[in-house]
N, C-alpha and C positions, 0 to 999 in steps of 0.2 A: 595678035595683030591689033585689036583693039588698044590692048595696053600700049604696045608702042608708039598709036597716033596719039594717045592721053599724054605719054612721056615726051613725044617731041613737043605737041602743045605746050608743055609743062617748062620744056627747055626755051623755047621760043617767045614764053613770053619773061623767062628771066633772062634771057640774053639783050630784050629790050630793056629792061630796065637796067641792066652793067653800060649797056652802051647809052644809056640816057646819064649816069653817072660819069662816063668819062668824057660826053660833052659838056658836061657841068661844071668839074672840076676845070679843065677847057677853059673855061668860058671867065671863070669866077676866079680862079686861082693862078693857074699857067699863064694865061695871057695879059694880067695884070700884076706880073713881076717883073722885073728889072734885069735881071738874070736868069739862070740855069736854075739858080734857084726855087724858083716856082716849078718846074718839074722833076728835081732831085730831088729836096725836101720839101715837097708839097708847100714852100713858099713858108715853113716852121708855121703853118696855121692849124697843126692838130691839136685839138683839145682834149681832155680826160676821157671821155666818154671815147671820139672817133680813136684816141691813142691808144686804151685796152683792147679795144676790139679788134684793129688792128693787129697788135700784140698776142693776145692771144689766137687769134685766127690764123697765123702765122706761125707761129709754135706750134699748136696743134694739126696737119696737114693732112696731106696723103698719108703719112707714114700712121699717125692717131687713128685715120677711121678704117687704112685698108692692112697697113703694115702690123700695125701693132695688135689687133685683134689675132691675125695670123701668127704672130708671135706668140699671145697669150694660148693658142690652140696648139703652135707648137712645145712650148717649155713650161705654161701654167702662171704663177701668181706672181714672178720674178717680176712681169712685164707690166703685172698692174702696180706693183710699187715703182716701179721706175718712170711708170705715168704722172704721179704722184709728185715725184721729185722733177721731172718738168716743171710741173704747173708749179709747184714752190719757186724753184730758177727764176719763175718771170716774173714771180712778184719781186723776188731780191732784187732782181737787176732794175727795175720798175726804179725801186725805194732807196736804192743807194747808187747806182751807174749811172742810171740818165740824166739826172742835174747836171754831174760833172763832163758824158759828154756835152750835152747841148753848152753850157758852157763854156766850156774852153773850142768848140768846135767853132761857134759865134765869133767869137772872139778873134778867132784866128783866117776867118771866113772858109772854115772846111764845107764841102758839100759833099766830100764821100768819106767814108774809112779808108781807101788808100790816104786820100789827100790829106786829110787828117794824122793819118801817122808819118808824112813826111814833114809837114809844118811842126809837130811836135818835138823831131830829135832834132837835134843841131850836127850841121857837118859842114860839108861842102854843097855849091849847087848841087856838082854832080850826083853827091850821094845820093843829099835831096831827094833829086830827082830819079834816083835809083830805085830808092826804098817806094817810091808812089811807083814806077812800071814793074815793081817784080810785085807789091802787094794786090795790084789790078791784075797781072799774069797769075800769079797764083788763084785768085780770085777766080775769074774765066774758068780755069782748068777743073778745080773741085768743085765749082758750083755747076760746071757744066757737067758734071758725074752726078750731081743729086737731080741738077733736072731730069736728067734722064728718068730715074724711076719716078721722079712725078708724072712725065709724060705716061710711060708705062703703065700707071696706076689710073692716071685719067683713061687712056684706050681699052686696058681690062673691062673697068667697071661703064664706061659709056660707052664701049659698045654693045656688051650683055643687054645695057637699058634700054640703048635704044634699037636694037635690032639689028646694027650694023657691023664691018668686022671691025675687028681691031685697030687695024691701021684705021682706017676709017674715023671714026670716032677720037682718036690722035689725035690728026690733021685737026677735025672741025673744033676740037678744045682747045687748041692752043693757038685754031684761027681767032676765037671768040676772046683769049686772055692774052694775043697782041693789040687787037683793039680797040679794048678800051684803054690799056694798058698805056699805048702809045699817045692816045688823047690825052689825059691825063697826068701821066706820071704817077708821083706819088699820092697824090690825092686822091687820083680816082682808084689808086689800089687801097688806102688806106678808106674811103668809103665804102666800096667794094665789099672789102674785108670786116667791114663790120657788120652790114647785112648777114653777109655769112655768117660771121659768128652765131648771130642771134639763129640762124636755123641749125645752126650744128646745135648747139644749147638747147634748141625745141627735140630733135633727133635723137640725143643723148637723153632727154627725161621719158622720151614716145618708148626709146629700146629699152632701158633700164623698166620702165613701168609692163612692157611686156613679157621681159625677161624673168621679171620675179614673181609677175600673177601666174607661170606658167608653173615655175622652180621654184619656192621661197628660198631665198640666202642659203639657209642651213643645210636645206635638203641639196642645193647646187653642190656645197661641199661636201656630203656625206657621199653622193653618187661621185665625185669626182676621187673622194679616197677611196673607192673601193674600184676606178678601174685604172687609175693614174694616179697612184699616191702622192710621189714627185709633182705632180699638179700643184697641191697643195700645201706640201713640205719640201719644197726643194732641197737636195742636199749639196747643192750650190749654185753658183747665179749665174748660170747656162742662161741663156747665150753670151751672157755678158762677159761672165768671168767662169774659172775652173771649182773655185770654193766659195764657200760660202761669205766669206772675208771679203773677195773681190764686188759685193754686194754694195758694199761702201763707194765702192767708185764711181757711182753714180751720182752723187752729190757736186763732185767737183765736174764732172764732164759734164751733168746739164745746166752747173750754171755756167760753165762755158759754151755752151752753146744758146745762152738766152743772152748773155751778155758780150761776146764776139762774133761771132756770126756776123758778117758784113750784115746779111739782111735783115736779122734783129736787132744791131745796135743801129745799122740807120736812123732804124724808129724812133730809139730814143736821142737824137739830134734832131728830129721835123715838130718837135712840141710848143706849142702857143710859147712864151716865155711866162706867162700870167700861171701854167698850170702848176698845181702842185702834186710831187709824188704820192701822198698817199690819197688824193683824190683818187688818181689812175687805179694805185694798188686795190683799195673796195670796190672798186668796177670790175676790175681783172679776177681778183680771187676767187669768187665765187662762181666766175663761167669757169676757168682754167681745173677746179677741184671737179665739178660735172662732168668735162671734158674725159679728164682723167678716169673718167667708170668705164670708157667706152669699151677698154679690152677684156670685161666681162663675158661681151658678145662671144670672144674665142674659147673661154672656159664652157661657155653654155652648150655651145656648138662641138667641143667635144665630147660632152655628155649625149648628145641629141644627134650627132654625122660624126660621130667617131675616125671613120674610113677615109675622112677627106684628102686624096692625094698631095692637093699644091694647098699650105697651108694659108697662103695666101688667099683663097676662095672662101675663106672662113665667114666673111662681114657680106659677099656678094650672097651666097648659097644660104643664106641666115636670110637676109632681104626675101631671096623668091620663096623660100619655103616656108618662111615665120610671120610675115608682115602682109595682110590685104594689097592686094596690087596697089590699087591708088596711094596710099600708106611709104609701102615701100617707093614708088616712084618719087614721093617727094621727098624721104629720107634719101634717097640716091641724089637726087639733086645738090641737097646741101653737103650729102658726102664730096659729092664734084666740087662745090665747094670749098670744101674744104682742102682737097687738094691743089684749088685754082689760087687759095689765097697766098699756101706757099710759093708757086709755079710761077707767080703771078712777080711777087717779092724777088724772086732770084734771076727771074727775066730780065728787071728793069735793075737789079746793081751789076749785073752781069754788063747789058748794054751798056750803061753807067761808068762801067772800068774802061769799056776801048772806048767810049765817045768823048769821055770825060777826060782820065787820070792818064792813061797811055797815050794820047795828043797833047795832055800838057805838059807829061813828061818827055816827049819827043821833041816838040817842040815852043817850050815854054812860052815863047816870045811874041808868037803869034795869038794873037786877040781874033775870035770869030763875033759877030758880029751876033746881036741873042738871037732873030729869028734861026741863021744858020745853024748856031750851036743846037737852037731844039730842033732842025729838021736832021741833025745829024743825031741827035739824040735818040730821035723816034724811029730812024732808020736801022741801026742799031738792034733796037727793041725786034722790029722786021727781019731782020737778018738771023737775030741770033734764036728766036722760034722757028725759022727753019733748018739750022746748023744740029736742032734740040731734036726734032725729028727726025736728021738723019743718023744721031749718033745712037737715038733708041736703036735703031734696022740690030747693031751691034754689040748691041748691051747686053751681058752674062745672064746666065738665069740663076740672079741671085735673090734674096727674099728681099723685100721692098725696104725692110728695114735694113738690113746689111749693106745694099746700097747707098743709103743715104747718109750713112756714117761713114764710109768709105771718104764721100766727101767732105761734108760737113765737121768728121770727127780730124781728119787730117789738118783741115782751112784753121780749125778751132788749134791744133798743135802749132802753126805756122804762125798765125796772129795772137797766139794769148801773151807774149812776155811785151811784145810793141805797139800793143793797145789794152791790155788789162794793165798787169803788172808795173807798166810805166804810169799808172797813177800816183803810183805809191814809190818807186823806183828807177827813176827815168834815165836810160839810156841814152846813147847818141845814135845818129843816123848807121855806120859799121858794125855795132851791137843789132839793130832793127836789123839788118839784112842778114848779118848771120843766124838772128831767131828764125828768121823766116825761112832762111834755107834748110837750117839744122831740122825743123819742125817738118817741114815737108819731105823733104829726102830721110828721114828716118822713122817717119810715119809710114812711107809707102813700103820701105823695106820689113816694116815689121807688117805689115798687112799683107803683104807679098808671100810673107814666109806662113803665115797662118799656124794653125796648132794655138792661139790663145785667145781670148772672149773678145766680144766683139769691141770695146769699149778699154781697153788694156793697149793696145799700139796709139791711139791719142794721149791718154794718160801718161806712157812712159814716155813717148814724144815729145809728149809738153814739158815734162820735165827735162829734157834734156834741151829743149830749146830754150828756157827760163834760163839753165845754167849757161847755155853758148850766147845769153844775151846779156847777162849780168859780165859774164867772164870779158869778153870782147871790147864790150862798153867800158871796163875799167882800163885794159891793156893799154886800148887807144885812146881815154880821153883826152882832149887838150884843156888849156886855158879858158875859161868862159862857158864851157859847154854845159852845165850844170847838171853832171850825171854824178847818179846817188840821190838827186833833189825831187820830192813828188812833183806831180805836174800841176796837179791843181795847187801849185803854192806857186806858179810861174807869173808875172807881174802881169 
């Protein structure tokens, strides 16, 4: 009992300080813009420092402190290389993608990834305006699938903490990451998110430093070959893939996922203009590489709770049995955290696509007025955390991680050839709609059918959506459309 009133204290008074940040942002950013733009792209006033943080706190989520240790408990050392190649993705994407969105995004006055991939292909209005309501429709649907296991993730472990049930502790997390969310915008997420970061980064050195005063390194490994050889020598990259070969697919899926992602490549469109990439990159690297220790916790846990039914319990059941209450409560906090920064990200592009991209592609013509547009904005936001809530009631019981790439890894097949690839290769508007459709209806079918790693139906997806986007875009080019031309050589 004690602990719990320490724990709600503990949440109570960081919920004041989020909500003092998203009057702030409020106050300094949102309401001293001209447009939409001060609450989509936090008004492009992120700097190096709030831009990693960001960045990384986002990357790293629910799935890093609650999924991925569960992972590591369940299949061994797979998942901490694959942590790894994360946190590489972000600095790549950091060091060579973000100039060129913010960029040409400027330039062309994008303030979402839909909008941006309709302003970039050439077609008709209509297509135009095609390719913005199916890349926002798409958008909605898979990201409304990963919220789900963040919500999920946020009620497991906040209600454990704080004593309440499950639904329970739901509800009050994603009452607390509508608003500040909604104040805010991107500002108050991208502040938000850096706070965070800096206590996952404290969390990750407290568990690590616990971990190995308990186990040193070597001896973690010799107890784990002798009760879970596979631990340690995987003889392939389960969960990921069936062999050891499919190991490599990891490289291309997360930097698609640092660099497509509506709500990672956002970020890099809301950057000061003054910053420079590898400013960002020295700030990111080094939390992102920390970050990535985290799913040691599930190796260690299966030396020390072997038995653990729901692998998933692996990082909570670690918390109460390994770490001093007061300890663990504040490491549980920033684990919320850490969840809340993704939660938080896919909230606001999610509202984003029907307040934004799907009213302008409905109805192009009509101009709302900016306070309306941001009370339509923040409504949105309102709406769509409680839509996140209900969808959890019916959500699979699948591992936190396997959800989130369900979404995430489909989104990334749908959007990689009409926002990556068209950098370098650009498309017309009837190329962009059939990537997108190709990527998604043949993502789900192979996810549907299962029997292969979890990271294999986006992979062979993407490639066949690359090919329906190169193939289509040539069939149909016309005159003028400048397909075959990179984008960043566009006038």
């Amino acid at each position: 009992m004690e602990a719990n009133i320490a724990n709600w204290i503990i949440l109570g008074i960081s919920v004041m300080v989020l909500i003092w940040m998203g009057f702030k942002t409020n106050n300094t950013v949102v309401k001293t813009s001209s447009d939409e733009g001060g609450f989509l792209l936090a008004g492009r006033t992120l700097g190096p420092f709030v831009g990693a943080g960001t960045i990384v706190a986002t990357g790293f989520s629910g799935w890093g402190f609650m999924g991925s240790p569960g992972t590591a408990y369940a299949y061994g050392t797979t998942e901490l290389l694959g942590n790894f190649f994360f946190g590489f993705s972000m600095i790549i994407a950091v060091l060579f993608i973000a100039k060129f969105l913010y960029r040409r995004a400027l330039k062309m006055g994008s303030l979402t990834i839909p909008e941006f991939l309709s302003q970039v292909h050439e077609g008709t209005d209509k297509e135009k305006r095609t390719v913005q309501a199916l890349a926002s429709v798409i958008t909605v649907v898979l990201l409304s699938v990963y919220m789900v296991g963040q919500v999920k993730a946020l009620g497991l472990l906040g209600g454990t903490w704080l004593g309440i049930s499950f639904e329970a502790a739901a509800v009050l997390m994603v009452a607390i990451i509508v608003l500040y969310t909604s104040l805010g915008g991107m500002a108050a997420i991208a502040w938000t998110d850096t706070l965070m970061v800096a206590g996952m980064s404290i969390s990750a050195i407290v568990i690590c430093f616990q971990i190995f005063s308990d186990i040193p390194l070597m001896d973690l490994i010799a107890k784990l070959r002798e009760i879970a050889p596979a631990h340690i020598d995987p003889p392939t990259a389960e969960p990921y893939g069936s062999t050891k070969g499919h190991m490599s697919m990891l490289v291309p899926y997360t930097l698609m996922f640092s660099a497509v992602l509506p709500y990672m490549s956002i970020r890099l469109m809301s950057f000061r203009p003054d910053v420079k990439a590898h400013q960002c990159a020295l700030i990111a690297a080094p939390v992102a590489l920390l970050l990535s220790l985290v799913p040691i916790v599930g190796l260690y846990m299966r030396v020390r709770m072997p038995g653990l039914e729901i692998a998933d319990n692996a990082m909570p059941m670690y918390l109460q049995n390994f770490m001093p209450p007061l300890i663990a409560g504040v490491i549980t906090l920033f684990i919320l955290f850490a969840m809340q920064s993704t939660a938080n990200s896919v909230l606001h592009v999610v509202a984003s696509a029907i307040s934004h991209d799907l009213r302008k592609a409905i109805n192009p013509n009509k101009k709302l007025p900016h306070k309306k547009a941001l009370s339509f904005n923040r409504i949105m936001v309102v709406l769509f955390g409680g839509i996140s809530l209900l969808l959890m009631a019916f959500a699979p019981p699948y591992m936190l991680n396997l959800i989130a790439i369900i979404g995430t890894g489909t989104l990334n097949a749908a959007l990689l050839g009409p926002l990556l690839i068209s950098a370098f290769w650009r498309g017309n508007a009837k190329g962009a709609i059939a990537a997108m459709l190709t990527g998604f209806v043949v993502c789900g079918i192979l996810m549907a059918q299962g029997g292969l790693g979890w990271i294999e139906p986006p992979i062979y997806a993407s490639v066949v959506s690359v090919i329906a986007y190169v193939v289509v875009s040539k069939m149909t080019a016309k005159a003028g459309q400048g397909v075959g031309e990179p984008t960043h050589s566009m006038a």
